[in-house]
Backbone as a ProteinNet text record, in pm:
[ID]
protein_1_A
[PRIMARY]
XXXXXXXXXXXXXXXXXXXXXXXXXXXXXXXXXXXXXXXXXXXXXXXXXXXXXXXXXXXXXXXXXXXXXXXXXXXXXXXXXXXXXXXXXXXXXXXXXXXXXXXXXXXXXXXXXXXXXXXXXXXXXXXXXXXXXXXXXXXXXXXXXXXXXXXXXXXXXXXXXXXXXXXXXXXXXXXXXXXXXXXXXXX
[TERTIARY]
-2668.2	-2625.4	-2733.5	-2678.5	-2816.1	-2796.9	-2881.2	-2967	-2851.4	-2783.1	-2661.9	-2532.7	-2543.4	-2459.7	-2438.5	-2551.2	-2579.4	-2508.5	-2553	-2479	-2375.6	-2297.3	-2148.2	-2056.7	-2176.3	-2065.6	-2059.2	-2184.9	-2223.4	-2140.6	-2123.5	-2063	-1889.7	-1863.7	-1738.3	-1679.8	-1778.2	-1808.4	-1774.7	-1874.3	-1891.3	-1726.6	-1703.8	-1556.8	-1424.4	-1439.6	-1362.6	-1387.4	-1484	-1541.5	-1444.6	-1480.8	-1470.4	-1254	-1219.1	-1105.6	-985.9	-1094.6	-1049.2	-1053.8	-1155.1	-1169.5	-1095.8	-1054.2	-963	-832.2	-754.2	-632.1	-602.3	-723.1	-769.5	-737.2	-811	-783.2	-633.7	-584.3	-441	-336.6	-415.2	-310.8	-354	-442.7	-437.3	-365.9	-292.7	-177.8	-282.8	-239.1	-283.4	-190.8	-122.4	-37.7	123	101.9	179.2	256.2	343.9	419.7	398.6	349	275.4	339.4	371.2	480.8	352.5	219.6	127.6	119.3	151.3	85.4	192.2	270.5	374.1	313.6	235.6	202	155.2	122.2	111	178.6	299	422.5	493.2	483.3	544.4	702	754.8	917.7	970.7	992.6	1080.8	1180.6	1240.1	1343	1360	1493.4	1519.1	1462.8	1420.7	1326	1206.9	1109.4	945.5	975	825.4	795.6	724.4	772.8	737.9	750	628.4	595.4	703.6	722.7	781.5	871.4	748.6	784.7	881.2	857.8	940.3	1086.2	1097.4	1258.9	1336.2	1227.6	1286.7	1202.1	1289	1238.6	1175.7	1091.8	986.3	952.6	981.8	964.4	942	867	870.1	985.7	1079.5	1115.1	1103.5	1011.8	931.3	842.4	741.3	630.1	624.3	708.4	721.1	791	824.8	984.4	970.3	956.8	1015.2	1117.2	1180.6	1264.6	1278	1357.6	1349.8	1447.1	1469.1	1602.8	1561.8	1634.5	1613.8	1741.7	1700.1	1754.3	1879.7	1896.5	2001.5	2029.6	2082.9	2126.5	2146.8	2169.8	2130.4	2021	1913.1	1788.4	1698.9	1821.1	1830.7	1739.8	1808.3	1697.8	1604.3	1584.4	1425.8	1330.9	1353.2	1277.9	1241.9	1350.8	1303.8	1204.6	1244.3	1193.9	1023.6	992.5	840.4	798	869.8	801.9	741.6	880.7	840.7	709.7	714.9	631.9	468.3	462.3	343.9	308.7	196.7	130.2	-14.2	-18.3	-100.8	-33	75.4	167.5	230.4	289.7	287.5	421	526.8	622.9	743	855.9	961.3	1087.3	1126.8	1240	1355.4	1458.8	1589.7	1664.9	1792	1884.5	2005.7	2103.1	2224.1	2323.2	2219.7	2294.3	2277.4	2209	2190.7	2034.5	1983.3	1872.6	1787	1644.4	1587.3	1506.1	1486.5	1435.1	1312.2	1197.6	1046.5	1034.6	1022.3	968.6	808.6	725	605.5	553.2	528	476.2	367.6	308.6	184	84.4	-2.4	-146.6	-238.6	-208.1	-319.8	-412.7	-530.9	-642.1	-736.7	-678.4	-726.9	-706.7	-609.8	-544.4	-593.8	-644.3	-739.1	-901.5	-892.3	-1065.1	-1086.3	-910.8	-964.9	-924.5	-865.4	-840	-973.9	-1044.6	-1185.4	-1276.6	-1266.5	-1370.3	-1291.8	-1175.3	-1132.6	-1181.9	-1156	-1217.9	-1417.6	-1483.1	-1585.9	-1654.9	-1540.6	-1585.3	-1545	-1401.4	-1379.9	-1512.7	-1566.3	-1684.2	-1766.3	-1811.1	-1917	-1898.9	-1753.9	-1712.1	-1780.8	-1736.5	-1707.4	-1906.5	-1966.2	-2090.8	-2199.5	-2131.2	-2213.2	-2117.4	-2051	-1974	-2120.9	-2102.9	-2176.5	-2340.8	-2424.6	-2538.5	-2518.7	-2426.4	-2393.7	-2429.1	-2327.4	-2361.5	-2486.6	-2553.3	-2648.7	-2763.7	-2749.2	-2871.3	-2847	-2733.5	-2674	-2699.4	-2688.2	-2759.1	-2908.7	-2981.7	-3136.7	-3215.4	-3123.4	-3157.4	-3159.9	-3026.1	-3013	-3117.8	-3136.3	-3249.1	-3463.5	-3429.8	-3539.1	-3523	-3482.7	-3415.7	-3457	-3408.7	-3456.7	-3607.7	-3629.1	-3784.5	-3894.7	-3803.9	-3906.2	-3906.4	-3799.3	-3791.3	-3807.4	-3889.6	-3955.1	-3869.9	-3677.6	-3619.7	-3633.7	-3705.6	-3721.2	-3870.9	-3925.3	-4044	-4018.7	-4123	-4177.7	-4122.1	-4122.6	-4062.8	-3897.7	-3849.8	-3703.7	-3640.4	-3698.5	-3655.7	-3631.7	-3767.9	-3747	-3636.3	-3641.2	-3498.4	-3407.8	-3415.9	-3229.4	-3191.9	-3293.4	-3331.2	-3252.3	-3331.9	-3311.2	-3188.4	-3128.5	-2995	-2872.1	-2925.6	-2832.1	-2828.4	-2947.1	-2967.2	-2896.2	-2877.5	-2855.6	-2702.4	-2621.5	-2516.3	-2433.8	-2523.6	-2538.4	-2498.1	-2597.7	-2655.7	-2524.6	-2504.8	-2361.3	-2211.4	-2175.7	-2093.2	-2070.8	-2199.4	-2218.1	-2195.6	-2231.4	-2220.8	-2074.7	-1996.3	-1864.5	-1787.5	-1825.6	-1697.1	-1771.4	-1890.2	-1923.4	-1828.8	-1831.2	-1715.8	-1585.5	-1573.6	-1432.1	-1407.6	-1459.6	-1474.2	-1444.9	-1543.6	-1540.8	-1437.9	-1398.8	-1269.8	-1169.9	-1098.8	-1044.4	-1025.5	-1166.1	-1164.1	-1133.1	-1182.8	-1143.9	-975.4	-944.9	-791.6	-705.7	-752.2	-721.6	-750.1	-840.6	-921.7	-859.3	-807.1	-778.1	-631.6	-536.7	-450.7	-393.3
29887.4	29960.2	30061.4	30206.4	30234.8	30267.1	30349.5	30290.2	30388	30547.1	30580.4	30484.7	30357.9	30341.2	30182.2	30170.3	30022	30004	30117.7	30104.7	30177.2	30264.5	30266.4	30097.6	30062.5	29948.2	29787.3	29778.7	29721.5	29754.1	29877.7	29886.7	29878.7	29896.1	29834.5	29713.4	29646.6	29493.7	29443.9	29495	29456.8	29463	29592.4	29634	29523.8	29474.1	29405.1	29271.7	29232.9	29099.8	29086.6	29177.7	29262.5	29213.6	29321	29341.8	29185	29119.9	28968.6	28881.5	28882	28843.2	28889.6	28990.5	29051.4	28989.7	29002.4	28921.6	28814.1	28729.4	28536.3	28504.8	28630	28591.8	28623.1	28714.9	28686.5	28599.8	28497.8	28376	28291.5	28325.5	28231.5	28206.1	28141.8	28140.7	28130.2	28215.1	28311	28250.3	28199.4	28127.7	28221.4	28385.5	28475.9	28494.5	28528.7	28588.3	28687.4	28651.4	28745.7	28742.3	28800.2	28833.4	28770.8	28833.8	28783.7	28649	28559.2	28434.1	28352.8	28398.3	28329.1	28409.3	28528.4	28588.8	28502.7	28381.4	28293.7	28178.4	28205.8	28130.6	28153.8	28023.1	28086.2	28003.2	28040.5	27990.5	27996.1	27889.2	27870.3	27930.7	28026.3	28129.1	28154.5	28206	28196.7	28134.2	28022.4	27957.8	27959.9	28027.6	28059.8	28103.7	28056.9	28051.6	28172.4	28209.9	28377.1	28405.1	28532.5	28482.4	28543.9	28486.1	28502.5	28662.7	28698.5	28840	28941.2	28876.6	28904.2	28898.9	28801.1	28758.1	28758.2	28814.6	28800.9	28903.9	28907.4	29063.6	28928.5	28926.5	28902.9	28977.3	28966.4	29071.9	28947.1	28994	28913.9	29007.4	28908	28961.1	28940.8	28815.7	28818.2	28782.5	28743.6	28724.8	28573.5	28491.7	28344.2	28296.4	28426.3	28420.4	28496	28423.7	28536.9	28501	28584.8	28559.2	28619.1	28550.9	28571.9	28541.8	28644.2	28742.4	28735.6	28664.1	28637.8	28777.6	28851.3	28934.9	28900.2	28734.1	28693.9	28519.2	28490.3	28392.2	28261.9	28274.4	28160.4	28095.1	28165.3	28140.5	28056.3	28052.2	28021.8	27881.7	27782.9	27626.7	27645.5	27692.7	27650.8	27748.1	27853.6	27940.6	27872.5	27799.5	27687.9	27598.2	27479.1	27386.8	27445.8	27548.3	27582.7	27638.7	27712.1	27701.7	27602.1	27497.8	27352.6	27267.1	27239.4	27187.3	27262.6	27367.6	27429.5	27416	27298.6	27188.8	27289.2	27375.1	27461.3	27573.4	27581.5	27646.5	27576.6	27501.5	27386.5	27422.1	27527.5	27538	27506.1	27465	27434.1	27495.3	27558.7	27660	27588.9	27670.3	27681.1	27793.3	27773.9	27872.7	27837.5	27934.7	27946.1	27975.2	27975.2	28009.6	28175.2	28260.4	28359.7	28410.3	28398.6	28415.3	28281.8	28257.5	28133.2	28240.4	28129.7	28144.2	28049.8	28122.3	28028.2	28020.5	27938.2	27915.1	27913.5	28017.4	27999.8	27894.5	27751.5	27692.8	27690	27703	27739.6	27611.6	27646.9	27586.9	27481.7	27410.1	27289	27298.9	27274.7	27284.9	27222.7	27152.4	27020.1	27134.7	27197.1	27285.3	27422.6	27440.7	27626.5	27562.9	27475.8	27406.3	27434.8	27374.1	27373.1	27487.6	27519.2	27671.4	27762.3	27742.9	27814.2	27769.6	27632.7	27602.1	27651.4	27672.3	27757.2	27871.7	27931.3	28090.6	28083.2	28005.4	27988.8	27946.1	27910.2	27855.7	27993.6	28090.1	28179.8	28288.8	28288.4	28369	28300.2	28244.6	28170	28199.4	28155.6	28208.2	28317.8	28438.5	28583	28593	28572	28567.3	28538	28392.3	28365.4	28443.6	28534.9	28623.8	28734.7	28741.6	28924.8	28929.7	28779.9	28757.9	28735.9	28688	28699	28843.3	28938.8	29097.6	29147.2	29114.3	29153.1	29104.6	28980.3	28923	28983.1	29030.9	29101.6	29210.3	29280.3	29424.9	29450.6	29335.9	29318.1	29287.9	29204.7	29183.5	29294.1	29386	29489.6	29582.8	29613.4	29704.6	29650.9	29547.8	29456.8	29495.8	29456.2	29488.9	29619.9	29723.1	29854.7	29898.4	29825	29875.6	29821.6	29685.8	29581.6	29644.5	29752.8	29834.8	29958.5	29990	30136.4	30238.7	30206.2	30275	30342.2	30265.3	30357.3	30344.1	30400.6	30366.4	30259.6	30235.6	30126.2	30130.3	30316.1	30411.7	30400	30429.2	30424.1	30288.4	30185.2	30055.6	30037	30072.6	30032.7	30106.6	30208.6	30335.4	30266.7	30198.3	30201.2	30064.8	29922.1	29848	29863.5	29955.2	29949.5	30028.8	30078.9	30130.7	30003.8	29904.1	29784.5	29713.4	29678.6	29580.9	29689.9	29781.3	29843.8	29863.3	29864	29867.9	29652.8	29608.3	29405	29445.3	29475.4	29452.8	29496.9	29595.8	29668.8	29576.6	29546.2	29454.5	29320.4	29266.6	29164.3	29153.2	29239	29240.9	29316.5	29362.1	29340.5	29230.3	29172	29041.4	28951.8	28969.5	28885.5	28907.1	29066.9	29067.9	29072.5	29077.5	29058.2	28910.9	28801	28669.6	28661.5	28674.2	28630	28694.2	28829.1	28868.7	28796.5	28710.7	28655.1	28478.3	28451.9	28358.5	28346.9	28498.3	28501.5	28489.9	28557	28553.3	28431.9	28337.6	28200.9	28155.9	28118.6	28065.1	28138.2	28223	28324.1	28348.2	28242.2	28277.7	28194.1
391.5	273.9	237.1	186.6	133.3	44	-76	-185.1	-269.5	-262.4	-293.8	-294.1	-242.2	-247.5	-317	-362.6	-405.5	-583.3	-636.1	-819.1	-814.4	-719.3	-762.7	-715.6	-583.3	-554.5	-634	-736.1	-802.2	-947.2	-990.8	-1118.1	-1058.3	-949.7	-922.2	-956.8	-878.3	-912	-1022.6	-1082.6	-1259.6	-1314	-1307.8	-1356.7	-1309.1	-1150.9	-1091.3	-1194.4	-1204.7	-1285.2	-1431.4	-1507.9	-1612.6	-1676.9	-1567.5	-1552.6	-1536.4	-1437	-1442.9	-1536.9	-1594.8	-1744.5	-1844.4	-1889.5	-1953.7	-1950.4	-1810.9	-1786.4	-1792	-1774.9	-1804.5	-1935.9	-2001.6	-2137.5	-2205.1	-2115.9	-2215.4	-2203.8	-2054.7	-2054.2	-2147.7	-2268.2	-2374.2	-2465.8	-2534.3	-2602.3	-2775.3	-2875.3	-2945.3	-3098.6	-3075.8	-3132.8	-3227	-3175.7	-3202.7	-3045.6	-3045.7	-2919.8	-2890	-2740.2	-2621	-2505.8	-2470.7	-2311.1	-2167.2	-2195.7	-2117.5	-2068.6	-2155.8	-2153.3	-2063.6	-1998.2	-1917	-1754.2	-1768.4	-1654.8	-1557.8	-1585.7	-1478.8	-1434.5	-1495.1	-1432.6	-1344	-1215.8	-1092.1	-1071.4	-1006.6	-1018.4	-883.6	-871.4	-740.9	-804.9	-664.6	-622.4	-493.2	-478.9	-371.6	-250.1	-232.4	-120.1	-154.7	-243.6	-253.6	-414.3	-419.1	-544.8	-601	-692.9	-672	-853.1	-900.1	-1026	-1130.2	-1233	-1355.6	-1377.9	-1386.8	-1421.2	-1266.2	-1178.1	-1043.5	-1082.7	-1097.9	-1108.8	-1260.2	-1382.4	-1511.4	-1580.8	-1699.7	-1823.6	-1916.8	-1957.8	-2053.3	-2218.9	-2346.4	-2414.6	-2561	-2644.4	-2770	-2894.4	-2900.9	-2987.5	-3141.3	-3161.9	-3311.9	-3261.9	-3400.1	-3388	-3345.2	-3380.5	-3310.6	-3201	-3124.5	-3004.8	-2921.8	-2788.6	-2692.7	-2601.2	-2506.3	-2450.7	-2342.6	-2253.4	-2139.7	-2063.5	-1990.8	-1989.7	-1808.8	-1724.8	-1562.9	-1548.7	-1411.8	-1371.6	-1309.1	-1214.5	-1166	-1242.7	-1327.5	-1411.7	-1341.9	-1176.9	-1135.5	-1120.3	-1176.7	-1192	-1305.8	-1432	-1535	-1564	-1473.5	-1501.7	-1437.9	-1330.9	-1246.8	-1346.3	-1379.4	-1469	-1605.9	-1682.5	-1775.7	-1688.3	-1611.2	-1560.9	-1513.2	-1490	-1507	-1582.2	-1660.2	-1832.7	-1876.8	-1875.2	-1965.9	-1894.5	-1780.2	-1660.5	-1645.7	-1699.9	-1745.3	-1865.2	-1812.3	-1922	-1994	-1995.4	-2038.4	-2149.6	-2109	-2227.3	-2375.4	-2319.2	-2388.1	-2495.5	-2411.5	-2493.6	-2426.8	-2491.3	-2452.4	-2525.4	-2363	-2374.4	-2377.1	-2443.7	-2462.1	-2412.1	-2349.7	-2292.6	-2310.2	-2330.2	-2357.4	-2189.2	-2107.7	-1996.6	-1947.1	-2029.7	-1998.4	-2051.5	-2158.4	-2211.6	-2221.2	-2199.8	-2247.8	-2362.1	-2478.8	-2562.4	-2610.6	-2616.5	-2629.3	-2768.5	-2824.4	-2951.5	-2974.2	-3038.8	-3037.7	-3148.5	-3137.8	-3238.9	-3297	-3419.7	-3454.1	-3411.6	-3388	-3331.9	-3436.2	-3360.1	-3463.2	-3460.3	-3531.8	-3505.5	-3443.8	-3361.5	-3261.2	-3127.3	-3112.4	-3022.5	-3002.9	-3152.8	-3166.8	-3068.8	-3147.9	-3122.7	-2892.3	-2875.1	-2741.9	-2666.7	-2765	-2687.7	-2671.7	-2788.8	-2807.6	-2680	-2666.7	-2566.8	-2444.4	-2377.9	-2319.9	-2263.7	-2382.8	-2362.6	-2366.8	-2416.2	-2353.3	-2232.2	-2169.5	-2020.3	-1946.3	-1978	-1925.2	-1931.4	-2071.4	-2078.6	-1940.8	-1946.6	-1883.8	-1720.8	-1705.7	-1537.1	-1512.9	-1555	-1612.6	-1564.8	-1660.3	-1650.8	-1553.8	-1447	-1340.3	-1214.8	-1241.7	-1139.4	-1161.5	-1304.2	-1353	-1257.9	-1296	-1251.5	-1117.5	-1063.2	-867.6	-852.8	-914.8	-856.6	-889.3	-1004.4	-1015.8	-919.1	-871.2	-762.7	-652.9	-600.9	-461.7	-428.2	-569.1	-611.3	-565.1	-634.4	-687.2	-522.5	-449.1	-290.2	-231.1	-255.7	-125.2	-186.9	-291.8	-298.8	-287.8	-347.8	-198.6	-89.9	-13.6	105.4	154.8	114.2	138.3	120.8	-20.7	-31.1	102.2	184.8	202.9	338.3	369.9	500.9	517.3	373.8	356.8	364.9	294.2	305.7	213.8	119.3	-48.9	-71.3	-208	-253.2	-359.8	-400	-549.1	-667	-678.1	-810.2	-808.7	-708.9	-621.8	-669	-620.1	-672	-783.3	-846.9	-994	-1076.1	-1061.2	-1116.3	-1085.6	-963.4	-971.5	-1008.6	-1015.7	-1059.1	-1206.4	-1293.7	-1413.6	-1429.8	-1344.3	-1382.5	-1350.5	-1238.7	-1234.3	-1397	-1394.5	-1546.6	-1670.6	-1685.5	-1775.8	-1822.4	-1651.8	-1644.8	-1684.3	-1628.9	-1681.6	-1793.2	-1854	-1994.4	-2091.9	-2041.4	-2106.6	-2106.3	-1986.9	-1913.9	-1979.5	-1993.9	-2083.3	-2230.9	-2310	-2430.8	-2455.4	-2405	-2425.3	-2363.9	-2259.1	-2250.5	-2389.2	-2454.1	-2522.9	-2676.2	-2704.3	-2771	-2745.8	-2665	-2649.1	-2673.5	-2581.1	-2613.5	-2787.5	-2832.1	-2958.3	-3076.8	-2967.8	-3029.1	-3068	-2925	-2883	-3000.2	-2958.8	-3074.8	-3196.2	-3247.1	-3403.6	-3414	-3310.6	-3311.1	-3314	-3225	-3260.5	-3334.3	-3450	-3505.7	-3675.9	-3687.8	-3803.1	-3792.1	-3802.4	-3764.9	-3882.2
[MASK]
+++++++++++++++++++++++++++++++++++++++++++++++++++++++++++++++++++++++++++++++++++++++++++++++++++++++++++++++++++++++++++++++++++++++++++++++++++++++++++++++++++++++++++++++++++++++++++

């Protein structure tokens, strides 16, 4: 690798990290209706199990309801049957034969509590990903210096442009995290 090419592929990284975290967090259930939070429901169909949003329209239509609207209606129970069966959601649908309908129930506080520790472990993932790129980073430009591809000065510059770009990276999943929390937690 050389040394042009070490912090665009590093702030990639970060962003890839970043970006994953973001989407983790909206499979958290928030205790308002969110179309997201089913994004990881997979459904046997047609032979293979294939995700949610593949085979059905998704949309909240209040703040305590959403619904969900399968594109082919023979699809109707197995699309319940892994709703309900997704023990992490923890809601149980109803259908008329054409629409299922989620009831969002409000959140206990036994339930906010673990949702919180939730999203702190997601922080935490998120974090020993961020410090992976950053040590990978911190090697390859070792690496170079230790093969006189760069100088002392060289290192350190770009050194401090990795940590800087961390540093940044970090203190927003940190708010965002705690975004997140307040949101559960203030509800």
């Amino acid at each position: 690798m050389q040394i042009d090419q070490i912090v665009p592929i590093t702030k990639s990284k970060l962003e890839e990290a970043f970006n994953y975290f973001i989407e983790d967090l909206k499979t958290i259930r928030t205790g308002r209706a969110n179309a997201a939070i089913l994004d990881g429901v997979t459904v046997e169909a047609y032979g293979t199990y294939m995700p949610l949003k593949q085979i059905a329209n998704v949309v909240a239509v209040e703040a305590q309801l959403l619904q969900v609207t399968p594109f082919d209606p023979s699809n109707i129970a197995n699309i319940s049957e892994a709703i309900r069966n997704n023990s992490s959601l923890g809601l149980n649908p109803s259908d008329d034969g054409k629409i299922i309908r989620l009831p969002i129930p409000p959140l206990t506080e036994e339930r906010r509590r673990e949702m919180t520790r939730q999203i702190r472990s997601k922080e935490e993932d998120c974090m020993v990903k961020i410090r992976n790129i950053r040590h990978d980073a911190m090697n390859a430009i070792d690496k170079l210096k230790k093969d006189k591809v760069i100088g002392e000065d060289e290192a350190k510059r770009q050194q401090k442009i990795i940590d800087e770009n961390v540093s940044e990276k970090r203190k927003i999943i940190e708010d965002k995290a705690k975004e997140k929390e307040n949101e559960i937690l203030n509800i």
